[in-house]
TORMARSE-481138 format. One record per residue (C-alpha): x, y, z; residue in one letter; residue number from 1. Coordinates in nm, 4 decimals, m for minus. Last residue first. Example, Ala and Ser with C-alpha at 12.3 -4.5 7.8 and 13.67 -1.06 7.14 Angstrom:
2
         X         Y         Z  aa    i
    1.3670   m0.1060    0.7140   S    2
    1.2300   m0.4500    0.7800   A    1
% end
This chain:
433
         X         Y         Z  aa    i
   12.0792    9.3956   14.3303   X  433
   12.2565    9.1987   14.0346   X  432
   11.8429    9.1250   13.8830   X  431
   11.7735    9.5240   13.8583   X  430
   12.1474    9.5797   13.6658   X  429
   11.9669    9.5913   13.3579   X  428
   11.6690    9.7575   13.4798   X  427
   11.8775   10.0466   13.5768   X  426
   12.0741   10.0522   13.2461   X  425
   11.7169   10.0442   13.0214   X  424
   11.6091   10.3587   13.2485   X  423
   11.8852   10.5617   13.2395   X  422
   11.8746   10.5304   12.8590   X  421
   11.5199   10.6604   12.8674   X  420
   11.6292   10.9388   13.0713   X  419
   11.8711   11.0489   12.8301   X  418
   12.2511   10.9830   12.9277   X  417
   12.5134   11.2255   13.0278   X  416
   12.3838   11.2427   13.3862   X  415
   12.2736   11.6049   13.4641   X  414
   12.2905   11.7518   13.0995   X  413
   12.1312   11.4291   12.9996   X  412
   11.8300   11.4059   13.2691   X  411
   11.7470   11.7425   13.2027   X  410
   11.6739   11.7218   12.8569   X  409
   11.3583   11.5208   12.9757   X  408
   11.2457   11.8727   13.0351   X  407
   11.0879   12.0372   13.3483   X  406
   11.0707   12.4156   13.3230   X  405
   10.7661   12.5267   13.5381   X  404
   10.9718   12.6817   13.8044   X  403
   10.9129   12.4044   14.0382   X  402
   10.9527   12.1123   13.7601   X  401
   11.3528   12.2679   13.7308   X  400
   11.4077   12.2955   14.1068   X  399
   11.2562   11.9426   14.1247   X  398
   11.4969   11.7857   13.8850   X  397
   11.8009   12.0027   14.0154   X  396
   11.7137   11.8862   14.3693   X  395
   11.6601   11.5238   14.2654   X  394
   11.9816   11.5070   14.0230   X  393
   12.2234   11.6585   14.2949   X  392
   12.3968   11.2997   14.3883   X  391
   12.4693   11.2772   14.0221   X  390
   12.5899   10.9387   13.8579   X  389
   12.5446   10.6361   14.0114   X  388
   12.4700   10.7215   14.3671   X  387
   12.1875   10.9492   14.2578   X  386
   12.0608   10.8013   13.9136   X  385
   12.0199   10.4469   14.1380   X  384
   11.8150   10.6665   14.4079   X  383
   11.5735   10.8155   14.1147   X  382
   11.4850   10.4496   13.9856   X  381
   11.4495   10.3210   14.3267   X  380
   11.2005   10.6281   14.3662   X  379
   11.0354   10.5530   14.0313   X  378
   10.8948   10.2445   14.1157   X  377
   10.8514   10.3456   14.4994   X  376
   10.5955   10.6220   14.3435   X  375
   10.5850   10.6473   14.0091   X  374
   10.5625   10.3725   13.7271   X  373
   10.8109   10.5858   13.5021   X  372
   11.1587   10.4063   13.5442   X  371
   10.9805   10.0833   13.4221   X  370
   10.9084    9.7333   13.6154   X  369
   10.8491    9.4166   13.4402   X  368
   10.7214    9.1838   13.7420   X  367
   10.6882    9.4262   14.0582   X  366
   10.6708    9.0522   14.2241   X  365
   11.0361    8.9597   14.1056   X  364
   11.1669    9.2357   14.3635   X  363
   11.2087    9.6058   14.3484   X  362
   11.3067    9.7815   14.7126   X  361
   11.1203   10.1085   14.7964   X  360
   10.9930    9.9970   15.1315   X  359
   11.3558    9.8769   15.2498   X  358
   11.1993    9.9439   15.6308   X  357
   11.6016   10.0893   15.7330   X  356
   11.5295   10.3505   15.4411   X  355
   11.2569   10.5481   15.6608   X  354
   11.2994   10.9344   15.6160   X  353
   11.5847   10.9727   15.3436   X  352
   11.5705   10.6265   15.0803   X  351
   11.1827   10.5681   15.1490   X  350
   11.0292   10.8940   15.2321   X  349
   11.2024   11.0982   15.0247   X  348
   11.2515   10.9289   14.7213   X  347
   10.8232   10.8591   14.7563   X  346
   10.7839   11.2225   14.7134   X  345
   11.0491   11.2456   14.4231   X  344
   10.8532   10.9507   14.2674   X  343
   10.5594   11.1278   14.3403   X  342
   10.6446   11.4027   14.1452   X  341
   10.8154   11.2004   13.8739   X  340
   10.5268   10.9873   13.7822   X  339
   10.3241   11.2899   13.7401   X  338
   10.5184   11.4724   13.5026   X  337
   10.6333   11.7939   13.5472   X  336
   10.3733   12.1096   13.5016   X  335
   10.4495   12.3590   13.2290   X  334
   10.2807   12.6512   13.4010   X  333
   10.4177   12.7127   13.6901   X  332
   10.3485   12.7819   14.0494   X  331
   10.1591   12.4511   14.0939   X  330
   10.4740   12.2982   14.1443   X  329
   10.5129   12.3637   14.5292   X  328
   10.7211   12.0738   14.5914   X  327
   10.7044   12.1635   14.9587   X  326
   10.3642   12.0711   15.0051   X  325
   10.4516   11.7401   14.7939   X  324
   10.7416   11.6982   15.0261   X  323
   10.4856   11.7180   15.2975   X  322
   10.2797   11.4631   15.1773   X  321
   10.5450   11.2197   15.1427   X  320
   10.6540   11.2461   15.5023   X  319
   10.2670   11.2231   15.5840   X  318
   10.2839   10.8490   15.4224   X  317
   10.6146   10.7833   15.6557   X  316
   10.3992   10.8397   15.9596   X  315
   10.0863   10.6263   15.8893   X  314
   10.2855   10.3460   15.6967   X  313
   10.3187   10.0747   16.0135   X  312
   10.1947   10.1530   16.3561   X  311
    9.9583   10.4538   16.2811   X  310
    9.8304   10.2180   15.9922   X  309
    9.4996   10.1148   16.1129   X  308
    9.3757   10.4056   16.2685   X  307
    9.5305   10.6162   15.9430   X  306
    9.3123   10.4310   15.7190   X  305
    9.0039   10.4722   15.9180   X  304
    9.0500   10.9115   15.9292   X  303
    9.1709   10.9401   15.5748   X  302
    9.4128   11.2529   15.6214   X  301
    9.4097   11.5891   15.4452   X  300
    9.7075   11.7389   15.4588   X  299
    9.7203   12.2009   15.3524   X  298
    9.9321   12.3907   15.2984   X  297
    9.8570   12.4010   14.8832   X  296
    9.5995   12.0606   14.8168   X  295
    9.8261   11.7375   14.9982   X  294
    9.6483   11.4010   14.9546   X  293
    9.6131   11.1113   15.1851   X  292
    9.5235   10.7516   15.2250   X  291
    9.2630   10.7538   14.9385   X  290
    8.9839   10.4250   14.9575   X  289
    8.7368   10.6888   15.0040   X  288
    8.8055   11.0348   15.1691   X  287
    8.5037   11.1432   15.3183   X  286
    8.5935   11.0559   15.6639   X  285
    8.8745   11.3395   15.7523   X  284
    9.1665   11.3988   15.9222   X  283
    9.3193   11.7150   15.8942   X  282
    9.6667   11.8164   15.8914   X  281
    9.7607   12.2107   15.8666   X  280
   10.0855   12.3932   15.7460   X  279
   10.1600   12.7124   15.7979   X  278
   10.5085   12.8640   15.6763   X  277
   10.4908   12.7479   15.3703   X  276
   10.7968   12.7455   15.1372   X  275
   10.9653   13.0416   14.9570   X  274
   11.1478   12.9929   14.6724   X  273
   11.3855   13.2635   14.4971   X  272
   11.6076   12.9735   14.3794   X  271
   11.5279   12.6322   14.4634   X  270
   11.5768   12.4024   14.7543   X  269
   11.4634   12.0785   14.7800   X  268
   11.6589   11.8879   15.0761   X  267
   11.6388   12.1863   15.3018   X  266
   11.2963   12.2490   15.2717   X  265
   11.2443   11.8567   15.3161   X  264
   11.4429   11.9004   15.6511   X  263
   11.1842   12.1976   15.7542   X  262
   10.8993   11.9547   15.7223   X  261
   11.1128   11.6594   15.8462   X  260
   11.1642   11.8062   16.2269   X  259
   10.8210   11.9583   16.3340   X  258
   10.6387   11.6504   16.1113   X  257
   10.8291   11.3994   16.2736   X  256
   10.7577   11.5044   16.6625   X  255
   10.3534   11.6134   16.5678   X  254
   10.3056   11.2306   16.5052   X  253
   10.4080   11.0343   16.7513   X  252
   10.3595   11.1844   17.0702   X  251
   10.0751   11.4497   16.9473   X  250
    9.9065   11.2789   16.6843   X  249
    9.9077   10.9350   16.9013   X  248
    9.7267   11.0947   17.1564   X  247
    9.4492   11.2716   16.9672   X  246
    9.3969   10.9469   16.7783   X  245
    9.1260   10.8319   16.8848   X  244
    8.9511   11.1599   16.8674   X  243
    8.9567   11.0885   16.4880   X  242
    8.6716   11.2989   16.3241   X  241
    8.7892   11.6172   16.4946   X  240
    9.1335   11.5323   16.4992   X  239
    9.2868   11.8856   16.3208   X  238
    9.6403   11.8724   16.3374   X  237
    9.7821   12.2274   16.3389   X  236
   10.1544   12.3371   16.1952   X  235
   10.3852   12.6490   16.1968   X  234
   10.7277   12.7136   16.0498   X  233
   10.9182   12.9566   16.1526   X  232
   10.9133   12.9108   16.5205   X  231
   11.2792   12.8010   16.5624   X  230
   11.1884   12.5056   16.7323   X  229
   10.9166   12.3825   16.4954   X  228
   10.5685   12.5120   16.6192   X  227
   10.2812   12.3664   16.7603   X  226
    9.8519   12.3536   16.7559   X  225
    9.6758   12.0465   16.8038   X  224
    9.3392   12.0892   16.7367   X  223
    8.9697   11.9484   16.8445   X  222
    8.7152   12.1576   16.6718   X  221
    8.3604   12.1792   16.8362   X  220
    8.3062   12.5187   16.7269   X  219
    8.5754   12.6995   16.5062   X  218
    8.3705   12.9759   16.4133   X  217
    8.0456   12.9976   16.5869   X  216
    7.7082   12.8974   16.3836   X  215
    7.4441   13.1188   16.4711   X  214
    7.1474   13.0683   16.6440   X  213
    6.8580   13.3098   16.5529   X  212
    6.6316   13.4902   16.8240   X  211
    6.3701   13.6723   16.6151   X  210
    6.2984   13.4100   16.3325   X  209
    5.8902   13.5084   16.2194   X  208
    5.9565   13.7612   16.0044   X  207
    6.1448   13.4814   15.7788   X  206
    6.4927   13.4212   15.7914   X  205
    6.5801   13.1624   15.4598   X  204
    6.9706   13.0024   15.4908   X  203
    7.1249   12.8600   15.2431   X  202
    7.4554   12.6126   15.3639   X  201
    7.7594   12.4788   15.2317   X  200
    7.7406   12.5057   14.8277   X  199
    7.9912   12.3809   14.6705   X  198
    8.0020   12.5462   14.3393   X  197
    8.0099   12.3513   14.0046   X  196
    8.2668   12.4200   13.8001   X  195
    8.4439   12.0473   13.7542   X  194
    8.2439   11.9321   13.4934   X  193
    8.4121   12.1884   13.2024   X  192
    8.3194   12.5062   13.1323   X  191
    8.2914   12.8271   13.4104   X  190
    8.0970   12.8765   13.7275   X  189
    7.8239   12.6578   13.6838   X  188
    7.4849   12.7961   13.6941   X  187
    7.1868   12.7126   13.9634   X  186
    6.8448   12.8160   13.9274   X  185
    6.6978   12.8146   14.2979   X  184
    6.3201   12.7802   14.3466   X  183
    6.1862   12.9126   14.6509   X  182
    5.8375   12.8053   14.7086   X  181
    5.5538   12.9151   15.0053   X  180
    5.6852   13.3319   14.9382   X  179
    5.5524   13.6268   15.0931   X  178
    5.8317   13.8970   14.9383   X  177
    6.1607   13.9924   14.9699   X  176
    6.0391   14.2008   15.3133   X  175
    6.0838   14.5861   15.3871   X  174
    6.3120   14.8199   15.4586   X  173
    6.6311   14.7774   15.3657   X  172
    6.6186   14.4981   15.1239   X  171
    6.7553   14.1740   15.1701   X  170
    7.0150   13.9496   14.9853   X  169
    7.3048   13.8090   15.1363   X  168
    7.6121   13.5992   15.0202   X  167
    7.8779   13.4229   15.1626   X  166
    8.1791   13.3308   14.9586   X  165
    8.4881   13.1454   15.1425   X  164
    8.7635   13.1239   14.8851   X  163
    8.8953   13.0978   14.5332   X  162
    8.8076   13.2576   14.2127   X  161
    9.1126   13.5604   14.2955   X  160
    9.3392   13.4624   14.0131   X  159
    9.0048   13.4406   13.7764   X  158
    8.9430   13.7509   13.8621   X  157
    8.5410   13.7758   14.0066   X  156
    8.2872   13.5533   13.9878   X  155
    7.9914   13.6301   14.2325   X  154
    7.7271   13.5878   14.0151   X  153
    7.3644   13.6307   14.1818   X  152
    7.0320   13.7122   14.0326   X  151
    6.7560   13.7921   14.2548   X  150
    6.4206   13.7706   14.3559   X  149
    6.2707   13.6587   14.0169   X  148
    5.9047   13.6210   14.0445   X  147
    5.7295   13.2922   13.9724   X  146
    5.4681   13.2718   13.6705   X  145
    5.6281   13.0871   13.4531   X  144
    6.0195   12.9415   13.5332   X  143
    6.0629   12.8063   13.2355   X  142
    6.1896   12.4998   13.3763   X  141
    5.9570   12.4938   13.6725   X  140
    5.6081   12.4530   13.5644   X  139
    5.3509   12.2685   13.7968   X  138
    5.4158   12.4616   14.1173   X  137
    5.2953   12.2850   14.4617   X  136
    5.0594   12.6199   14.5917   X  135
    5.0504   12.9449   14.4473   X  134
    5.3097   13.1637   14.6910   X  133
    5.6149   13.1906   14.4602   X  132
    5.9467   13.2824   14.4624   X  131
    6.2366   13.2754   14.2633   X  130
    6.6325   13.2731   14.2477   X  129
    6.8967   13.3287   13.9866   X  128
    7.2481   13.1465   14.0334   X  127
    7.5856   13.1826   13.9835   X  126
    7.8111   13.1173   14.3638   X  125
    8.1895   13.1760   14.3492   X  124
    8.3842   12.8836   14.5214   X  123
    8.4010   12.5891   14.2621   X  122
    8.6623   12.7177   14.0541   X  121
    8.9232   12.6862   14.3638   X  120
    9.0246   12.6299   14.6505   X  119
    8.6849   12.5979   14.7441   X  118
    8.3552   12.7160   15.0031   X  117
    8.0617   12.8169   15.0032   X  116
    7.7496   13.0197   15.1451   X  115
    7.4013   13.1518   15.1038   X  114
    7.1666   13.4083   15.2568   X  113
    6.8191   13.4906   15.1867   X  112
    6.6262   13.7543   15.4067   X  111
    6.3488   13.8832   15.4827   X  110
    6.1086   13.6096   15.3666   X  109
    5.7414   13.6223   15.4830   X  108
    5.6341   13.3045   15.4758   X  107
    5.3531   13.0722   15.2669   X  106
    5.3218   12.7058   15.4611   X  105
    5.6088   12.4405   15.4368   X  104
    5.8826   12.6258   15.3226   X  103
    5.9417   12.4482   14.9968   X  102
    6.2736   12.5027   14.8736   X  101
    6.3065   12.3740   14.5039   X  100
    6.6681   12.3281   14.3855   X   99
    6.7099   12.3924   13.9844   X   98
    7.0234   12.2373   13.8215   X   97
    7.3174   12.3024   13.5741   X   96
    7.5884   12.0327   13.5295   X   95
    7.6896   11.8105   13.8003   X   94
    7.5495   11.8800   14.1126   X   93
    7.7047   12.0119   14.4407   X   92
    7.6191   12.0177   14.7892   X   91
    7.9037   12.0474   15.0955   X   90
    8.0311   11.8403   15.3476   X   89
    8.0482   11.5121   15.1557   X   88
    8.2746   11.7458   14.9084   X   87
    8.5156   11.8371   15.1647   X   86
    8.7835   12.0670   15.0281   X   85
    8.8023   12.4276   15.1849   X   84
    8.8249   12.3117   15.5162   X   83
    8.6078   12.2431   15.8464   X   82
    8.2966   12.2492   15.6528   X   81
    7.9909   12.4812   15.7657   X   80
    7.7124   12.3660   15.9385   X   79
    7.3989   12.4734   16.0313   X   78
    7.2295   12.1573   15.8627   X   77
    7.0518   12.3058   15.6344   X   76
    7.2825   12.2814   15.3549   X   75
    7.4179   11.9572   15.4187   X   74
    7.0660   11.8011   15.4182   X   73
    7.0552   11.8061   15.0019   X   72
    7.3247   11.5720   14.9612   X   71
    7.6655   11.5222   15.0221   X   70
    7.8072   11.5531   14.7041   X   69
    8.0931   11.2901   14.5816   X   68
    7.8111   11.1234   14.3099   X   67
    7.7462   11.5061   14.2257   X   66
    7.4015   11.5994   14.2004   X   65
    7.1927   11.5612   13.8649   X   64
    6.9719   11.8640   13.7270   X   63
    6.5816   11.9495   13.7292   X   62
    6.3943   11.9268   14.0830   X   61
    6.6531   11.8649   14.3589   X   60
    6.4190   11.8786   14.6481   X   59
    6.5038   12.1022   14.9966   X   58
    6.2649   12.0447   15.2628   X   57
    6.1876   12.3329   15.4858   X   56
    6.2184   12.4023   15.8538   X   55
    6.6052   12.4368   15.8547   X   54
    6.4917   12.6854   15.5620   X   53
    6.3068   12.8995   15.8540   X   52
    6.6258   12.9850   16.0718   X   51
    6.7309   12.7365   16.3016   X   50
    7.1065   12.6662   16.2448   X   49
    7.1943   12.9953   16.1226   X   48
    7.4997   13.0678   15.8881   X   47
    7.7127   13.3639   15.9355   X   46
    7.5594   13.7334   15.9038   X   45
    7.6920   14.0080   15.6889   X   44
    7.9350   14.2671   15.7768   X   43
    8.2209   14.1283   15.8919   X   42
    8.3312   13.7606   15.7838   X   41
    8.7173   13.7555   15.9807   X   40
    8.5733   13.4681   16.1885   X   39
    8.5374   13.2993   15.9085   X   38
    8.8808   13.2244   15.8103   X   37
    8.8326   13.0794   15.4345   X   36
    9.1608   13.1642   15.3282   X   35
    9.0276   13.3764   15.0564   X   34
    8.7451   13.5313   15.2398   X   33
    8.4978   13.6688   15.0072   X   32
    8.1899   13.8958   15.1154   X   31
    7.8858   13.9456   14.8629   X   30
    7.5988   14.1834   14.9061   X   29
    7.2764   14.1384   14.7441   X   28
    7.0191   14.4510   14.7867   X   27
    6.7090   14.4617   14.6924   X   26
    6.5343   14.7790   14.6078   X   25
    6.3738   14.9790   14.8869   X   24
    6.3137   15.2938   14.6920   X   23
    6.5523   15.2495   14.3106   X   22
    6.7949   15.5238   14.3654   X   21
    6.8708   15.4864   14.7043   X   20
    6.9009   15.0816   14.6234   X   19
    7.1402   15.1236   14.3075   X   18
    7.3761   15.3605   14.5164   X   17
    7.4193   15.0675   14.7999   X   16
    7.4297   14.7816   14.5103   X   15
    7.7389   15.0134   14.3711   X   14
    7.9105   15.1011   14.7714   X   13
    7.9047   14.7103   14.7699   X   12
    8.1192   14.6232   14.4110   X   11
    8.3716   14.9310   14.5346   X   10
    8.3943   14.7584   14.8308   X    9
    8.4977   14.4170   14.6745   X    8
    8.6967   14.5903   14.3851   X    7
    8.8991   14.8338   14.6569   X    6
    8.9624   14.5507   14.8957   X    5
    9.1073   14.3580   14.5894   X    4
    9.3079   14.6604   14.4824   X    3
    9.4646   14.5977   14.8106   X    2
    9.5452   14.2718   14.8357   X    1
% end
């Protein structure tokens, strides 16, 4: 933490010595905030919600945007997202791209000033941007006769990618320049279709903006903050887009997740591991056909779904998200299989949290079942294993994929037979049960 305090001040004491050398140069400072707390951004301003962009129009000119982006209006909208994955609250394209900002009559610009937000890849900001005054422009992709403002690349470590980024760039004394056009050339962040920044907001203050608005950490949210009993572990339930279900969250809700989430740490222990201690739930309406996914501490929740399962799966579905927070298996490098991690998931809701519902049982209707179809598949499949022949095979399996060192051998030095062999006996015995 602290040699990245060093790099990131080190990086704005640089454009600082660049701009007494050069008079009035520009300066672009960059904050990051891994945990994306925003109310910890010192030093350069938050997004405005009236500043001379909210006045523009925005037009993807060159490029394709993201089928899961939320469009051009998201980053004028003096808004940021409530968490670091919400693609409908953020724009994005997919593969490189040039964003025209036409300001609706020739301004003088004093300040640009963008922002963003991932767990990942898709945090730092790479892009060049230019101005011109000449009327509609004719010739973008070669970018004649504009002047470059600035270039921007905010990649750092690739350990330290993710995060809040805002950026700034101003100069110290005097405007950017008297710009109609901004014209944004936007870089991915790395290979690959999945480096494209999420963008939140750019803001534009012109001469004219004396009395900005400012958007206000933590505005408008609707949480549920509480603790489990012994006050180690510490959760929030964000119903911000579900105020229907404020009440349920905290009587029906909030009860399960203070008692199962420290359970689950008991259930899947591992040497030298060290689980969460902050947790957060968020419901959200950007989530598709998906009931739920866990990224590091963090739930998301699909807002509709949950309304109409709070009586039935709602519950028991967060159960398996929090074993996948406590999973943890990102920390290595040899990752387990799939079907095993949320068979393990699903092991816990169905056979430990809810086995009275029988939501794991296989009948004719699974049709030819395997050991590897995940989920309540694989969690029958897991169960058998346990009363059959090792009641510690789940916490050595998941011990083993935590570290990084998941290997079918496993199964044989836990068992006596290969996985594959498990597999053929369970089925076997399927049609007795």
């Amino acid at each position: 933490m602290f040699a990245m305090k060093v790099q990131c001040l080190l990086w704005v004491l640089l454009v600082f010595a660049f701009g007494r050398a050069q008079a009035d140069a520009t300066h672009i400072r960059m904050a990051r905030i891994p945990d994306g707390d925003i109310s910890r951004l010192k030093g350069l301003p938050l997004p405005a919600k009236d500043d001379a962009a909210s006045r523009g129009v925005f037009t993807l000119i060159r490029g394709t945007q993201d089928g899961n982006s939320g469009g051009v209006s998201v980053l004028t909208d003096g808004k940021l997202p409530r968490d670091e994955d919400s693609p409908k609250q953020n724009f994005f394209l997919f593969g490189k791209g040039m964003l025209l900002l036409d300001l609706q009559k020739v301004t003088e610009v004093m300040r640009i000033s963008t922002f963003s937000w991932h767990p990942l890849e898709r945090a730092p900001q790479v892009y060049t941007v230019y101005g011109n005054d000449q009327g509609t422009p004719d010739r973008v992709e070669d970018v004649t006769g504009w002047r470059t403002i600035a270039r921007v690349d905010t990649r750092q470590k690739e350990q330290d990618r993710g995060g809040f980024y805002a950026v700034s760039i101003d100069r110290e004394k005097s405007p950017l320049g008297r710009y109609r056009f901004l014209l944004f050339k936007i870089e991915p962040t790395g290979r690959g279709s999945a480096n494209h920044t999420f963008y939140s907001e750019i803001d534009v203050v012109s001469s004219e903006d004396r009395n900005l608005t400012y958007v206000v950490p933590g505005e408008n949210l609707r949480l549920f903050r509480f603790s489990s009993k012994d006050g180690t572990y510490r959760f929030a339930i964000d119903y911000t887009d579900a105020p229907e279900l404020e009440e349920w969250s905290k009587q029906k809700l909030a009860p399960v997740v203070t008692e199962w989430y420290g359970k689950l740490v008991g259930l899947l222990p591992s040497e030298g591991f060290a689980p969460r201690r902050e947790i957060r739930l968020l419901f959200k309406d950007d989530m598709g056909g998906t009931p739920a996914y866990a990224a590091g501490g963090e739930i998301s929740m699909n807002h509709r779904w949950f309304v109409s399962e709070q009586q039935r799966e709602a519950i028991g579905c967060v159960v398996h998200e929090m074993t996948h927070v406590v999973q943890d298996y990102g920390r290595g490098r040899k990752h387990a299989p799939g079907w095993l991690t949320e068979g393990i998931a699903d092991y816990t809701r169905w056979f430990l949290y809810e086995p009275q519902t029988n939501g794991a049982r296989i009948t004719r209707r699974h049709g030819d079942v395997r050991y590897s179809n995940s989920y309540r598949v694989t969690a029958n499949f897991l169960d058998w294993c346990q009363r059959k022949y090792n009641r510690e095979l789940v916490r050595i399996l998941n011990a083993a994929a935590r570290a990084g060192q998941y290997d079918e051998a496993l199964w044989k030095e836990a068992t006596g037979k290969t996985v594959q062999e498990l597999g053929e006996e369970w089925k076997r015995e399927l049609p007795e049960r």
